[in-house]
N, C-alpha and C positions, 0 to 999 in steps of 0.2 A: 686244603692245608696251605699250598701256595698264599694266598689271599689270605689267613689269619696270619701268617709268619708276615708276609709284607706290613699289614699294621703295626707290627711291632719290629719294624727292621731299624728304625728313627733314636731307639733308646742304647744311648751308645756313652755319653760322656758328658762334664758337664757345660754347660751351654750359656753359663756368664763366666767370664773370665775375672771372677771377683781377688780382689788383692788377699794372698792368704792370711796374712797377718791382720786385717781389716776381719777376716771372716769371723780370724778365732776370737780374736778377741770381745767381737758380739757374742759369739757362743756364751766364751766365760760370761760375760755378763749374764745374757738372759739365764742361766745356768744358775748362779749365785743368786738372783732375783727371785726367782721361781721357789727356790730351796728357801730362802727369807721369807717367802710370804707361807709356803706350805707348814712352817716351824711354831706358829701360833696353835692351830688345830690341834695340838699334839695332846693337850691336858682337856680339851674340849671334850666332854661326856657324848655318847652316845645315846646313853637311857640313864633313867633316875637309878635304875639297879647299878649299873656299868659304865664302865668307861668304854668297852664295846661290845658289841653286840652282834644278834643273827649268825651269820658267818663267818665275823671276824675272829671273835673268840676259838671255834674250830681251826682252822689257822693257827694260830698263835698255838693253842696246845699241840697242835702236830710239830711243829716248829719245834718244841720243846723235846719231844717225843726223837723228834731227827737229828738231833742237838747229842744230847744225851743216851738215848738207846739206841741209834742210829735205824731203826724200824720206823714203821709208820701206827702201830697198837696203840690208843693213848688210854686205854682203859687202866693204865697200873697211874700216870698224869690223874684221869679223872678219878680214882679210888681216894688220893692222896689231896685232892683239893688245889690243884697248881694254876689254876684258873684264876685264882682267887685274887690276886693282885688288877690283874684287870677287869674281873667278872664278879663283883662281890657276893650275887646273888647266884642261887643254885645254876649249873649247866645242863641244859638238855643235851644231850651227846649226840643229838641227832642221829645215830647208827645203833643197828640192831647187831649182839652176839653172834659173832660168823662163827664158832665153833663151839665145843667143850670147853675150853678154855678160857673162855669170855672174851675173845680179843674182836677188839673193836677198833674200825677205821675210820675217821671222818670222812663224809663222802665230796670230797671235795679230792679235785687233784694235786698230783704232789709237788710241782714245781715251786709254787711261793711259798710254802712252808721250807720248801731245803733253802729257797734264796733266801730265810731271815730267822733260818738256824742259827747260822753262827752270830747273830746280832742281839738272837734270844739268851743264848748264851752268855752272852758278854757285857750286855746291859739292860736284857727285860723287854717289856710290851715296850718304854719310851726307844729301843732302840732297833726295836722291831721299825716303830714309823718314822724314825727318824731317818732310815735305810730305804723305804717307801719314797720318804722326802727327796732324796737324793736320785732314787731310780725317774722321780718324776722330772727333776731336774737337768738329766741326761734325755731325757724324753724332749724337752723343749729345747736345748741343742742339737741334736738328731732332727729335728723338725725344722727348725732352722735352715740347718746345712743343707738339708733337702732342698727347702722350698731355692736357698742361693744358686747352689749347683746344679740340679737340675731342671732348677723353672724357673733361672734367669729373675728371680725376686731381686733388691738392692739389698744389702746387709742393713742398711740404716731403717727401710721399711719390715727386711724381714723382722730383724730382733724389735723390733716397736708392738708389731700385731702378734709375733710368739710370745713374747713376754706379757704382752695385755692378757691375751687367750690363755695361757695356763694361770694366771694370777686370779682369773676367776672360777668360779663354780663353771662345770662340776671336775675341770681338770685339778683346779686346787684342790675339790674337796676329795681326789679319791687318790692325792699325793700323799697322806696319812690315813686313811680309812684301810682296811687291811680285806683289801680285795685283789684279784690277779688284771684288775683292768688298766690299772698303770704299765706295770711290766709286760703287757698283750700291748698296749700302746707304744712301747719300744720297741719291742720285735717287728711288729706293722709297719715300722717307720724304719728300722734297719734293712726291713725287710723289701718296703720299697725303694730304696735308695741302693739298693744290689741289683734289682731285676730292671729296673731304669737306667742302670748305669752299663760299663764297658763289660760286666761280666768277668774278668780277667778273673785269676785263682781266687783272688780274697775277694772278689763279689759272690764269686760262687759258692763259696764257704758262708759268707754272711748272710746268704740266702737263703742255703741248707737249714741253717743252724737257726734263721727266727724259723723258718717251714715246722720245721724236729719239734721246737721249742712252744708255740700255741697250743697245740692238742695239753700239752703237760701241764699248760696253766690253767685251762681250762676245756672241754672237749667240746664246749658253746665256737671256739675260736676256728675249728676244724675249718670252717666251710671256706675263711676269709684265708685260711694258713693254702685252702689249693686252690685260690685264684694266685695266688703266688706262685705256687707252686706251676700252674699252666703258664704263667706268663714267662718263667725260667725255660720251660721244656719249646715254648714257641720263640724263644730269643736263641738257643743253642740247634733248634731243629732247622735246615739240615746240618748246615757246615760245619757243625761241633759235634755228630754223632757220639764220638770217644767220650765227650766230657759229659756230654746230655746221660748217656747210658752210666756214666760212671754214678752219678748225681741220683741218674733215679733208681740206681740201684741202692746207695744212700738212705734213701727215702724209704725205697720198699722196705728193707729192713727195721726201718726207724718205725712204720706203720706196723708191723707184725710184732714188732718187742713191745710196742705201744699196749697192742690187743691180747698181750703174752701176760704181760703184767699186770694187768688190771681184771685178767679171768682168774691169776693166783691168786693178787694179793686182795682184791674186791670183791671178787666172786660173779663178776660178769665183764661184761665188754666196756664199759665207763664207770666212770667212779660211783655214780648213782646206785650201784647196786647195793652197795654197805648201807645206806638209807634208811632210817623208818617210816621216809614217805613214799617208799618206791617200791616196798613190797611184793605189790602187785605187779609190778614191771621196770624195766627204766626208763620207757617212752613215758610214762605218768611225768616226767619232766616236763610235757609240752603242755599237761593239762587231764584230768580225763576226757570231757568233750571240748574239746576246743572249738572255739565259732573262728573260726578265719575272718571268715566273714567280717563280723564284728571287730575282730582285733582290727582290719584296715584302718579306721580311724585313727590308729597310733602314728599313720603315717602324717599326721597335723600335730597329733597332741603330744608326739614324743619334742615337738617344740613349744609350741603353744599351752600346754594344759596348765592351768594356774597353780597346781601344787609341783608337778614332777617334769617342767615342760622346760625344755633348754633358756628360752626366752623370757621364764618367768622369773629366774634370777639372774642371766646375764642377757640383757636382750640385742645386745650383738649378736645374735645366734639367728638374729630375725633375717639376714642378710645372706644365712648361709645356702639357701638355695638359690638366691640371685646369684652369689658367687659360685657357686657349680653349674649352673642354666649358663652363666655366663663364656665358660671355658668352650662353649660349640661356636662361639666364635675365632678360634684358632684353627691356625690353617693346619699344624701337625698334630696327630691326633694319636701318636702311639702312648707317650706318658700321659694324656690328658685319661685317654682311653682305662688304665693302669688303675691313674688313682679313684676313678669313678666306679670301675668295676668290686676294686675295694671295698668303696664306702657303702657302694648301694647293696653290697652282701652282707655286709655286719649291720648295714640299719634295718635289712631284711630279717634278719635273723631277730633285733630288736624288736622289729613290729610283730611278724606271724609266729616265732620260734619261742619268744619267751612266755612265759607263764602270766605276767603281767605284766602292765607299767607302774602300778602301783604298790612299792615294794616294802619290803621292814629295810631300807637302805638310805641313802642319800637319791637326790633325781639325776636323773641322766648316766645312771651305769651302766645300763646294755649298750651304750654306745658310745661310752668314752676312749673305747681301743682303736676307734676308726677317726674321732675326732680330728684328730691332726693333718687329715686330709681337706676340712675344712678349716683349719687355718693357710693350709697354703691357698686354697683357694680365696680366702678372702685376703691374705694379703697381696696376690696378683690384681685381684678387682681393684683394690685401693692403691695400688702403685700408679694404677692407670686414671680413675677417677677420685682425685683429690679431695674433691666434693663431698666423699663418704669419710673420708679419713676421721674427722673430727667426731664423724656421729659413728661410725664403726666404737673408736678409741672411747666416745664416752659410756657406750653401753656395756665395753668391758669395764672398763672404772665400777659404772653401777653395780656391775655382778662382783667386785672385788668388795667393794663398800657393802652389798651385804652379807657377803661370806664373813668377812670380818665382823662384821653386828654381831652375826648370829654364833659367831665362835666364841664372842665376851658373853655370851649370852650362857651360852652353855659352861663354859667355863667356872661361869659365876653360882648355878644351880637355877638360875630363870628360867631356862629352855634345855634341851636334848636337842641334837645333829638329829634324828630319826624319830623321836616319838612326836614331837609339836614345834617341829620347825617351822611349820606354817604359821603358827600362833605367835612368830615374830614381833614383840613390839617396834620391828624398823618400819616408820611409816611411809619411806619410799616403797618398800615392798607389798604393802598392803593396800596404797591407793594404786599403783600398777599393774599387781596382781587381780584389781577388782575388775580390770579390763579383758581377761583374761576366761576361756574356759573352765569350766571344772567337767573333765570326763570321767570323775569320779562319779558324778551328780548328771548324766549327758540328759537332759532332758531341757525342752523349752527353751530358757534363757544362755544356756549353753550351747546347744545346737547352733542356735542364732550367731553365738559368738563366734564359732568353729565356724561358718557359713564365711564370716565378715574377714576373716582372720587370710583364713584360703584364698580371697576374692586380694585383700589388702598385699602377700605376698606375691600372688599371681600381678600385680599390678606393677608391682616394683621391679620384681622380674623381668617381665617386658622392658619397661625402660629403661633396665642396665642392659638388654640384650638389645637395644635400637639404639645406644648411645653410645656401643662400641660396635666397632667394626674390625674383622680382621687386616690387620698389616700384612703388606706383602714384599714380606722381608724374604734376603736371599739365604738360604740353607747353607751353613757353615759347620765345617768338618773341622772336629777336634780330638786329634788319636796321638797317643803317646806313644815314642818309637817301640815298636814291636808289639803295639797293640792291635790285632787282626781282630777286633771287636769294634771297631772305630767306624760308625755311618753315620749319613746323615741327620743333622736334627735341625727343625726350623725352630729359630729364636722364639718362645710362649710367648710374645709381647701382643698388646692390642692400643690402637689407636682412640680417640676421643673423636667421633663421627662429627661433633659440634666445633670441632675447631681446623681451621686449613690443615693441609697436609704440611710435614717441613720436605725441604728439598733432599735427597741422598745424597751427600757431603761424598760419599763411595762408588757414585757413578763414574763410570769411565776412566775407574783406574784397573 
């Protein structure tokens, strides 16, 4: 225990002394930006039937359901057709009769339906996502702030690369799409910017509260909500026993009302139970047989794959393992440690946990809640190596250029967001995308591709990891009077190994 708490003894406070007024103000901006670009999508068709689809629609009628009968039954909703404005075409209710009664619950959880009750209310499915818009928009200020305060980013670099990174797929596109991955991406990110920091009352509350708050959005989120949750219990253990205990006593009950609620009002332990594809169980979630095995390959193609593949519409995304390979080169290792154990839990859950990569949805949804982890990481990479800057910045441009396309697209009736987005007349994305795997199709000329793709990243990697070196800068303490949370943390920064060292301007004072 010694030795895991020391890891994380370093995450104390923030560690650029960035001008606050300089901060907010990037905020607002990326903030405003974000919410500007995600405001097009809005009229954008999902399917030739709908305006949305799959599991948005469920949503939205809950939403309506929470709005107005303040329950979760939407069977007296679906009796009366309230679907219909955004769902033209019949609703499959996706849930089986729990009782006599007929009541029916969408098997989805209940959190993002209550947070866009009262917007369903007040103005309908456009204010459903326009309130999505907004949540995404607080997501890339939150992100932001992070990457400044706690990982010593520049506000001029951070808001460049947060603002690029959400303007593109798939953070733009699930800034209107009516899924819990946006508001899971807030919590994540509120969520690390608590357990990374000084901990004082209102970390520990912001902590609690994204911890509480994932299970409810979705119960996929659990796994990510208790690396958080250990990293809280190992920052407060031992010297805060009183508040640790207070906390997980918090927790424990927040887990039991969790398991309380969903055996009344579901009829089992997660929302899956209400389902009529889970009949038989609610592990049928992960698959009947599932090939582990096989899913592995998602570990490439959740970037790579030419339809669903991070890379195949924003290819800035090609960079994002360079940028996380890269952070082993830092001399402190407790927040680096933080956001890595993070992402590599929700991209695990992506690869082995879900059902597929190949969804009735937009690409890159199982893992857009962890996302923001790699935008800090790539905007530290490129603070330090200039060199990427341009090519980072313009492979987001591309993926905003074809988010855009394809939103006139649909818009217009030429295309659907989910049924033939690939069938994009954008012919940047269809000579780039030719470059590209299809593990829809993984045989032969794809294999090959997944071979060259693996080999190409692994190369690059290397040499952002030979071309930096860690600085060995001195550990500076930054504690606010009365803050007994306040330790050491070495500056995130890294050096350019290609160019002379500069002198320390701070020696020998």
């Amino acid at each position: 225990m010694k030795f895991l708490t020391a890891k994380f003894e370093a995450l104390a406070v923030p560690v650029a002394p960035a001008t606050p007024a300089r901060l907010v103000l990037a905020m607002m901006a990326v903030a405003l930006w974000v919410f500007a670009l995600a405001l097009p999508a809005i009229g954008a068709r999902a399917s030739y039937g709908a305006r949305v689809t799959a599991d948005e629609p469920q949503y939205l009628i809950t939403a309506i359901s929470i709005a107005e009968d303040f329950d979760l039954d939407i069977s007296d909703e679906l009796a009366e057709g309230r679907f219909e404005p955004f769902h033209e075409i019949n609703l499959n209710p996706q849930t089986i009769p729990l009782d006599d009664s007929g009541r029916r619950i969408s098997p989805h959880d209940p959190l993002l339906p209550a947070l866009l009750a009262l917007p369903m209310l007040l103005g309908g499915w456009v204010a459903a996502k326009t309130a999505l818009a907004a949540i995404a928009a607080a997501t890339a200020a939150a992100t932001l702030w992070l990457a400044v305060r706690r990982f010593g980013v520049s506000p001029g670099i951070g808001a460049v690369v947060t603002g690029a990174f959400f303007a593109a797929p798939p953070l733009v596109s699930y800034a209107t799409q009516v899924y819990p991955e946006m508001p899971a991406a807030l919590c994540v990110t509120l969520g690390l910017a608590a357990v990374t920091g000084p901990l004082r009352r209102v970390g520990q509350v912001s902590a609690v509260v994204s911890i509480v708050a994932l299970p409810w959005l979705s119960v996929k989120f659990v796994p990510v909500a208790a690396v958080l949750a250990v990293v809280m219990v190992l920052r407060l253990w031992p010297r805060h026993r009183l508040q640790l205990l207070f906390n997980f006593a918090v927790l424990a009950v927040a887990g039991v009302a969790y398991l309380i609620f969903h055996r009344i009002v579901y009829g089992g332990w997660t929302a899956y139970a209400s389902g009529d594809h889970f009949v038989d169980g609610e592990l049928l979630v992960f698959g009947s047989d599932p090939d582990y095995v096989g899913r592995s390959r998602r570990l490439i193609g959740l970037i790579v794959d030419r339809g669903f593949g991070l890379a195949a519409w924003t290819p800035a995304y090609l960079l994002a393992v360079p940028a996380l390979f890269a952070w082993s080169r830092r001399r402190q290792h407790g927040r680096r440690a933080v956001l890595l154990c993070v992402f590599s839990v929700g991209y695990a859950m992506a690869v082995w946990a879900a059902l597929t990569m190949h969804g009735w949805w937009w690409p890159g949804r199982q893992v857009v809640a962890v996302l923001p982890v790699v935008v800090i990481a790539a905007a530290m990479l490129v603070e330090q190596l200039r060199g990427l800057r341009l090519l980072l910045l313009t492979g987001c441009l591309l993926g905003t250029f074809n988010w855009l396309w394809l939103v006139v697209e649909a818009s217009t009736g030429r295309r659907t967001l989910i049924v033939d987005f690939t069938e994009t007349a954008n012919p940047l994305y269809q000579v780039w995308s030719a470059l590209l795997p299809d593990h829809r199709n993984y045989v032969g000329a794809s294999q090959a591709l997944t071979v060259v793709w693996v080999a190409l990243i692994a190369a690059v990697t290397l040499l952002v990891w030979l071309r930096l070196k860690p600085q060995p800068a001195a550990a500076a303490r930054y504690s606010s009077p009365g803050d007994d949370h306040g330790e050491q943390f070495e500056a995130p920064t890294f050096v350019d190994a290609t160019k002379p060292a500069q002198p320390d301007r701070n020696a020998g004072r």
